[in-house]
C-alpha positions as CSV (number, residue, x, y, z in Angstrom):
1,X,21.9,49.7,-103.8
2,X,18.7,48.9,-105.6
3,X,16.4,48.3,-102.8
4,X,17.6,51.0,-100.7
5,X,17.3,53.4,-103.7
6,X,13.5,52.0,-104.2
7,X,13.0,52.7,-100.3
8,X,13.8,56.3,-100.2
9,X,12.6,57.2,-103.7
10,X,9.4,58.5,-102.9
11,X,10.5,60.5,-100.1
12,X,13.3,62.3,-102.7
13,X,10.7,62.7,-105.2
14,X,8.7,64.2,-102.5
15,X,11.2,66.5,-101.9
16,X,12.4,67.5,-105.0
17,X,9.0,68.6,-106.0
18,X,8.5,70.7,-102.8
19,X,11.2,72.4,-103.7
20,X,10.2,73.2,-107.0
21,X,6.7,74.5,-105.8
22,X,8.8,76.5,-103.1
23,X,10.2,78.4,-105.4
24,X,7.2,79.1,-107.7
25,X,5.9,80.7,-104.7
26,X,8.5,82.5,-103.5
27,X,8.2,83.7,-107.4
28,X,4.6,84.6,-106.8
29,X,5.4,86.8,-103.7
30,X,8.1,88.6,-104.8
31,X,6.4,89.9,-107.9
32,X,2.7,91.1,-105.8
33,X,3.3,94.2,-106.9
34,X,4.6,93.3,-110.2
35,X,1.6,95.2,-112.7
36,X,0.3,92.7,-114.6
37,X,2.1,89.4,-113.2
38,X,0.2,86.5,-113.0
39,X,0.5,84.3,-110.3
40,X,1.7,80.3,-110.7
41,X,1.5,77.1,-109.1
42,X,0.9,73.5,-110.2
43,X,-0.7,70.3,-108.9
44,X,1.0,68.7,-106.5
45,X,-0.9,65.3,-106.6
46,X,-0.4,65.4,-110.0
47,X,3.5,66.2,-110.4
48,X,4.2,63.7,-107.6
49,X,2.4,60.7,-109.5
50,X,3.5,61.8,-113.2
51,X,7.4,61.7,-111.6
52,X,6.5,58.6,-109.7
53,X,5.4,57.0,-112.9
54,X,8.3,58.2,-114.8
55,X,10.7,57.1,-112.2
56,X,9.4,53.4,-111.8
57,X,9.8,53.4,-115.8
58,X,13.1,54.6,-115.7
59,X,14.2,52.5,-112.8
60,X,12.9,49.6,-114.4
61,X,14.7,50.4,-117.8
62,X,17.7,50.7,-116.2
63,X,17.6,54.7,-116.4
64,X,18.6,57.0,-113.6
65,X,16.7,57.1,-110.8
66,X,14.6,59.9,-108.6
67,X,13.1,62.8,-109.6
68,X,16.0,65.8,-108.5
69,X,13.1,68.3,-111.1
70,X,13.5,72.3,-110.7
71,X,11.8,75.0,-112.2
72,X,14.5,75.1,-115.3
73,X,15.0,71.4,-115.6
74,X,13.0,69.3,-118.6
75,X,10.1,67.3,-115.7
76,X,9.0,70.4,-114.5
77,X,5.3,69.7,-113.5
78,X,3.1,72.3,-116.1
79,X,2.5,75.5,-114.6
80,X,-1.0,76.7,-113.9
81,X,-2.1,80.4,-113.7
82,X,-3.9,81.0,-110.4
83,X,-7.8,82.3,-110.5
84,X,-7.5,85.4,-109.0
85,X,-10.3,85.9,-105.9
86,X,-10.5,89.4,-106.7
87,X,-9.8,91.2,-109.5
88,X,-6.9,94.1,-108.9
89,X,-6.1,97.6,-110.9
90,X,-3.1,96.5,-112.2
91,X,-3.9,93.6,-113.8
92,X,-2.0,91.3,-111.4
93,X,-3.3,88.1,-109.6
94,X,-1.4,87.4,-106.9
95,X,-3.0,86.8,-103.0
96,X,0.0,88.0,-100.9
97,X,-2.4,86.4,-98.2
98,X,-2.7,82.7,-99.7
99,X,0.2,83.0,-101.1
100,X,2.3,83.2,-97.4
101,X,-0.3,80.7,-96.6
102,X,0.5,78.0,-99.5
103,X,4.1,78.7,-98.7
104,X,4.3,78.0,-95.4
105,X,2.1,74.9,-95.6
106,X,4.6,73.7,-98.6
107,X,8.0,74.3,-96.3
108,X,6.3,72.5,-93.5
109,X,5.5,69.4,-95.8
110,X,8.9,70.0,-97.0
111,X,10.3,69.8,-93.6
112,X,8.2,66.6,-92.4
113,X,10.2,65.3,-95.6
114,X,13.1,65.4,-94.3
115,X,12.1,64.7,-91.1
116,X,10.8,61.3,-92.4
117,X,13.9,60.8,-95.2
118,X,16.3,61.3,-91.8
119,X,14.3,58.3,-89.9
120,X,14.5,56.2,-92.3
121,X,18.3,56.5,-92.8
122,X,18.1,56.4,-89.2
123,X,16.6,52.9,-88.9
124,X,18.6,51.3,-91.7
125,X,21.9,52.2,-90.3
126,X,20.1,50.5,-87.1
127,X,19.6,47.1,-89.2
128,X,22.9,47.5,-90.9
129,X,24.4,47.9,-87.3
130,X,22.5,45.5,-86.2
């Protein structure tokens, strides 16, 4: 399975790390009026070529494979604290505003994942088919 596992690795790690950011930012809505939380995310250039990297290094050591990386799980891109555009009373940071906006942006990247992780299932059952 290795070149079909190299062909849709990307994609997963893609995937994987929408996921993660998904649910940093869910994390950051739910607590807006949490007094004193301060609002997360990370880089997701960054956390997409660090798990690439490790990955490739993996795979090419024989290790498993794919970057399956939630918030609890050791791969976990660092978190960054958000710079708040305005300061608030209670000490918390978190834009409800660019917050919905980041998440809805990150599930539609998430979903275009799919979308392109479905076609490319899609058109090697067509060449295994043939």
């Amino acid at each position: 399975m290795g070149p079909l596992d190299n062909n849709l690795r990307f994609q997963e790690t893609v995937v994987a790390l929408r996921e993660a950011r998904q649910q940093v930012l869910a994390s950051n809505i739910a607590n807006a009026d949490t007094p004193n939380y301060k609002a997360r995310d990370f880089d997701f250039s960054s956390a997409l070529q660090q798990a690439m990297s490790t990955s490739q290094n993996q795979a090419s050591a024989g290790g498993p494979a794919g970057a399956a990386s939630t918030a609890s799980q050791p791969g976990m891109p660092p978190l960054l604290y958000r710079v708040p555009q305005q300061d608030s009373l209670n000490g918390n940071t978190v834009d409800v505003d660019a917050e919905r906006n980041e998440f809805t942006d990150n599930a539609l990247r998430y979903e275009a994942s799919l979308t392109m992780i479905t076609g490319q299932i899609k058109l090697m059952l067509s060449a295994i088919q043939g």
